[in-house]
C-alpha positions in Angstrom: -8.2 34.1 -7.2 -10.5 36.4 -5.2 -11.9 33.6 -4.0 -8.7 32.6 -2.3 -8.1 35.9 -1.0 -10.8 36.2 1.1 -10.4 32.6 2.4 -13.2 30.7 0.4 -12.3 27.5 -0.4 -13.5 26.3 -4.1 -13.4 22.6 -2.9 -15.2 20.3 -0.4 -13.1 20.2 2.8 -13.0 17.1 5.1 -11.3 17.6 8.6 -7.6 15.4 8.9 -9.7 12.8 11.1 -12.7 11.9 8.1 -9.8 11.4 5.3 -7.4 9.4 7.5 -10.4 7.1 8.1 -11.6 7.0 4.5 -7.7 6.4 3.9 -7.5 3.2 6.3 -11.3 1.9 4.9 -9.3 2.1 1.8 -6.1 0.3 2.6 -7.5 -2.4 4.5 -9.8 -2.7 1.0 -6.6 -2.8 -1.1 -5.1 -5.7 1.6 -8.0 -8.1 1.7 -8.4 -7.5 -2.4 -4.6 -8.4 -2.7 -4.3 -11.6 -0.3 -6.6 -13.3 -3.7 -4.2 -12.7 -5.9 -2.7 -15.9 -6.9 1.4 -16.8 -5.4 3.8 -17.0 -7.6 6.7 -19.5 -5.9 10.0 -18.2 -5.6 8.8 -14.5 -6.9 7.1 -11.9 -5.0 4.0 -12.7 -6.9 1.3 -9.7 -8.4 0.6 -8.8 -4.8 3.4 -7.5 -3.7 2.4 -4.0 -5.0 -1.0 -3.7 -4.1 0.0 -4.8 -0.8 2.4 -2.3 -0.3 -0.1 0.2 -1.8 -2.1 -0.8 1.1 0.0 -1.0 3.6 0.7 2.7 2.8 -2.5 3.7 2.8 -3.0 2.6 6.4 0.1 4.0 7.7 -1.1 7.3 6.4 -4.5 7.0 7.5 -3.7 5.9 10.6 -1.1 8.7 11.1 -4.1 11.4 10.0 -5.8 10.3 12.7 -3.4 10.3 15.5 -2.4 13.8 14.1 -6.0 15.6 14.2 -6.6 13.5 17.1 -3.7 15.2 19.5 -4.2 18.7 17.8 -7.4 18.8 19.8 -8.6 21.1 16.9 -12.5 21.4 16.7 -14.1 21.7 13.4 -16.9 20.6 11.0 -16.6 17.1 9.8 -17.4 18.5 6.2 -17.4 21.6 5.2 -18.6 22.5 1.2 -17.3 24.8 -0.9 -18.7 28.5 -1.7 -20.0 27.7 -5.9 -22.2 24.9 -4.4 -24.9 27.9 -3.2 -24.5 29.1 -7.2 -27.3 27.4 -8.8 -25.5 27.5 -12.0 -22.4 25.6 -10.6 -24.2 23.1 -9.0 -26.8 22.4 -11.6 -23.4 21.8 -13.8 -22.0 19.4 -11.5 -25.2 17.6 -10.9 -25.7 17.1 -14.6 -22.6 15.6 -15.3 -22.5 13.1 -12.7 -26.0 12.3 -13.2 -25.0 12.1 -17.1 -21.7 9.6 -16.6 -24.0 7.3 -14.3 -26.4 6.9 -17.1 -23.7 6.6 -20.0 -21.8 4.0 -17.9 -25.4 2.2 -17.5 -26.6 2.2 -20.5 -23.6 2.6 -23.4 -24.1 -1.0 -24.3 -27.4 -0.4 -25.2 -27.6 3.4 -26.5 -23.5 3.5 -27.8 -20.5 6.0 -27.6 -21.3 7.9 -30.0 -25.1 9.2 -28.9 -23.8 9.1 -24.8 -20.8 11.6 -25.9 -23.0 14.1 -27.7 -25.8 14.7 -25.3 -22.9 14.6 -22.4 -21.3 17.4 -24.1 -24.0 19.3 -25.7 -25.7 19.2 -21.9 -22.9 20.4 -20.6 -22.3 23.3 -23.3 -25.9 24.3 -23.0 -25.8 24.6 -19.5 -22.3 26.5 -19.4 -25.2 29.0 -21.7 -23.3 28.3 -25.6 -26.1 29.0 -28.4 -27.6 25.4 -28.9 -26.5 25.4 -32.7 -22.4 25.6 -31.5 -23.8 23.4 -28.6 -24.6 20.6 -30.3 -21.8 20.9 -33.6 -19.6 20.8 -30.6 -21.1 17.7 -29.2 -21.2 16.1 -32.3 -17.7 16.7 -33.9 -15.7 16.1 -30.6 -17.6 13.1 -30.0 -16.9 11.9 -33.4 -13.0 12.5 -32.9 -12.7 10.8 -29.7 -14.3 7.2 -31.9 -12.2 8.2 -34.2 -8.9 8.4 -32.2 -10.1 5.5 -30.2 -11.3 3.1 -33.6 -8.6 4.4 -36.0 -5.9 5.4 -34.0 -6.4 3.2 -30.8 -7.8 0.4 -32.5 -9.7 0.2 -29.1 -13.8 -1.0 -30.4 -15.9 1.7 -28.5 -20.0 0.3 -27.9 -22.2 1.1 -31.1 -25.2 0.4 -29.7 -28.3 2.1 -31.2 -25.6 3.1 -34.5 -24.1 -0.7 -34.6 -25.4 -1.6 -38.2 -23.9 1.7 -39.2 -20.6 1.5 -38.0 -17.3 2.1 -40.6 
């Protein structure tokens, strides 16, 4: 809140011109993705809504564009938000991107169950909790999430490293 009152914004901000682009890359993605999607004769086939999806997209890009374009408004391409100069903050957000790319790498190997307690025990001990609550934290929620996704789910989450030991 005070934050917003004195005009800081607490997210990245990209000028009109960058996302319109980004939103055109995007569509014209989404289009050339779709066109391989098999026909379906005499039905509109499982393209129809990615294409439209698409199409969209590059409409509103394209109108972004246009839009910044006429306003003749000059600004920064990019400008980042006020907590990224908090070392705290950033160190947070560095650690849990840098913690889901190696989970996502390496959860076949290491498993669900190991990748979801250090990812939230990290995160605990940086947001400063006492190490002890830290890592019962990391270990009970990551054990209800298997359990909601094995039990309840019925959705088989990577052992890896605990395989032989699974229930």
């Amino acid at each position: 809140p005070a934050e917003r009152a004195s005009g800081a914004s607490p997210m990245w901000r990209f000028h009109d011109g960058v996302l319109g682009g980004l939103a055109i890359a995007a569509g014209a993605a989404v289009l050339t993705v779709a066109r391989g999607f098999p026909e379906m004769p005499g039905e509109p086939g499982p393209a129809l809504f990615p294409a439209l999806a698409g199409i969209g997209l590059l409409v509103c890009g394209a109108l972004l564009v246009v839009t910044h374009w006429r306003s003749g408004v000059s600004e920064d391409w990019m400008q980042a938000p006020d907590w990224l100069r908090r070392p705290r903050a950033a160190s947070a957000v560095a650690f849990i991107v840098a913690a889901l790319a190696f989970c996502s790498g390496s959860m076949e190997i290491v498993g669900f169950l190991p990748c979801a307690v250090v990812l939230v025990t990290g995160l605990l001990a940086l947001l400063k909790v006492r190490w002890p609550v830290a890592v019962a934290v990391g270990v009970v929620s990551a054990l209800m999430v298997h359990t909601i996704f094995y039990a309840g789910l019925r959705v088989a989450l990577p052992g890896g490293l605990l395989e032989r030991f699974a229930w």
